[in-house]
C-alpha positions in Angstrom: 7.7 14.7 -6.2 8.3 12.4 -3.7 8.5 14.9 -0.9 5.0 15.6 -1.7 4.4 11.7 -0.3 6.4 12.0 3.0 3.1 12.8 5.2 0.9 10.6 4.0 3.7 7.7 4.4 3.3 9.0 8.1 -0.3 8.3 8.0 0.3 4.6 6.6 2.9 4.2 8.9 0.7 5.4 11.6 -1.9 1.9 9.7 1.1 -0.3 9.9 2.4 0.1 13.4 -1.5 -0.1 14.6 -1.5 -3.6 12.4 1.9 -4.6 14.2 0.2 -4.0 18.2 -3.1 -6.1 17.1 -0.1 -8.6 15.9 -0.6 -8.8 12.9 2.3 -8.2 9.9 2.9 -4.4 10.3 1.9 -3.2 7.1 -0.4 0.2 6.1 -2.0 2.1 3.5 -3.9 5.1 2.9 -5.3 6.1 -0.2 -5.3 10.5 -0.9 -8.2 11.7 -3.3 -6.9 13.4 -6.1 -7.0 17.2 -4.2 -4.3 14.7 -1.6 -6.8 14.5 1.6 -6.6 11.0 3.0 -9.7 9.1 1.4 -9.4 5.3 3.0 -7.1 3.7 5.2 -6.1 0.1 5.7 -4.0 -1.6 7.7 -3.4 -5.7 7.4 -6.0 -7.8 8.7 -5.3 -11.4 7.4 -4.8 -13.2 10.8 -7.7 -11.5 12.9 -10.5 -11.4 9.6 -9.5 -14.6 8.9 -9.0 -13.8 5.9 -5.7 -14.2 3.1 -7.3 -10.8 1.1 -6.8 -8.8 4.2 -4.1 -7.3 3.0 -3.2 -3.1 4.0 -3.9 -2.3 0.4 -6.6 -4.0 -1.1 -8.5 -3.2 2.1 -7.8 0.5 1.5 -8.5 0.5 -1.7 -12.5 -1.4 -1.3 -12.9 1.3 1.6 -11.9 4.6 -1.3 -14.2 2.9 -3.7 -16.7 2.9 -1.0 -16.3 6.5 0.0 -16.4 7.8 -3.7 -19.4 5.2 -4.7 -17.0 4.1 -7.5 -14.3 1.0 -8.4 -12.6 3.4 -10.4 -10.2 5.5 -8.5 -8.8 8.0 -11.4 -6.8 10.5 -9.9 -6.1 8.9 -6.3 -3.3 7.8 -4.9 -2.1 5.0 -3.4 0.4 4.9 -0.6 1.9 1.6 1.5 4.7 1.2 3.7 6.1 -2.0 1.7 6.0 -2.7 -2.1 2.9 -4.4 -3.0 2.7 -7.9 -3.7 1.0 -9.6 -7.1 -2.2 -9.5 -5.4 -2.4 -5.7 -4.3 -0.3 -4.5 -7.3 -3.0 -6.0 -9.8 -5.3 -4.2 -7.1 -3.8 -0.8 -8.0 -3.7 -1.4 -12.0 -7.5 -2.6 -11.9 -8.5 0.4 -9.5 -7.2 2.5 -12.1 -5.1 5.0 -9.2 -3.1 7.4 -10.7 -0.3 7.0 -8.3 1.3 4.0 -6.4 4.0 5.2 -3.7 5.3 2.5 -0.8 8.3 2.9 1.2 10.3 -0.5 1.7 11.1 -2.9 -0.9 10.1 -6.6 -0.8 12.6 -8.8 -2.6 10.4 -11.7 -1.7 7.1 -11.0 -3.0 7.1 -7.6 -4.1 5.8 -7.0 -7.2 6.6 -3.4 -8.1 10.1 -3.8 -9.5 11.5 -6.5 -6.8 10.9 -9.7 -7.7 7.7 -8.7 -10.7 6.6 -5.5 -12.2 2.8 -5.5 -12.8 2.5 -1.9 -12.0 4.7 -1.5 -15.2 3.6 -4.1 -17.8 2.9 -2.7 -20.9 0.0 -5.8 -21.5 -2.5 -3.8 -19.2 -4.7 -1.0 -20.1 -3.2 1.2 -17.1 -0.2 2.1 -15.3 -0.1 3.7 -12.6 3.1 6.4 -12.2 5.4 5.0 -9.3 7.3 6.1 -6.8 9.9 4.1 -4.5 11.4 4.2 -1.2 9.8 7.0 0.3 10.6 6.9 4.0 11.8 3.4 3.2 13.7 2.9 5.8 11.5 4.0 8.2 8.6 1.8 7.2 11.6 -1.4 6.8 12.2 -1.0 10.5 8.7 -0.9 11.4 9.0 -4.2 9.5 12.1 -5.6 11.0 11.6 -4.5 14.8 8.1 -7.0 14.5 10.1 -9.8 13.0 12.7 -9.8 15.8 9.7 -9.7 18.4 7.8 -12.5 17.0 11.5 -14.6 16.1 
């Protein structure tokens, strides 16, 4: 199934290096409508909007709920080049998507598996069906070649 994912990781990937030329931490998303066109994309925005929210995700995510005219995103799917953090994994549970895919992991802050699994916790009224490391080490260098720019 995760072949299914590969071009739309392209389009995020497309989100993230866009984030990483406006200098900001190369990160993107796009969310697919449930037929799998691309709905929303986001790309980090925390250093330019001034803003700690700003993140690739939960920016996608407002724009979906925008397009549809609804906070409930049944049947969409989530994709991000990095695991999600608490923030935008809560985002994905309380958006109700059906699917969650990102590409590299985050042993520091993600919080699909890595370091917390909020996605998974059996305490929340949804879970959203994951998968992992899809293009992942495409999206980790996208990740990597900014760090050792800006080090």
């Amino acid at each position: 199934m995760s072949s299914d994912f590969i071009e739309a990781m392209g389009w995020a990937l497309d989100e993230a290096r866009a984030a990483g030329s406006a200098d900001e931490i190369p990160v993107g998303a796009v969310v697919l409508d449930p037929a799998g066109a691309v709905l929303a994309v986001g790309r980090n925005e925390r250093a330019s909007a001034h803003d700690p929210t700003a993140h690739a995700e939960v920016l996608a995510l407002r724009r979906a709920g925008a397009a549809l005219g609804d906070w409930q995103l049944g049947g969409c799917t989530l994709v991000v080049t990095l695991e999600p953090c608490t923030m935008c994994a809560g985002a994905a549970v309380l958006s109700r998507v059906q699917r969650l895919v990102f590409g590299a992991w985050d042993p520091k802050a993600g919080a699909v598996g890595s370091l917390w699994d909020v996605v998974r916790d059996r305490r929340l009224n949804h879970r959203p069906e994951v998968f992992a490391g899809v293009r992942g080490e495409e999206c980790a260098n996208v990740l990597l070649q900014f760090f050792a720019r800006h080090r």
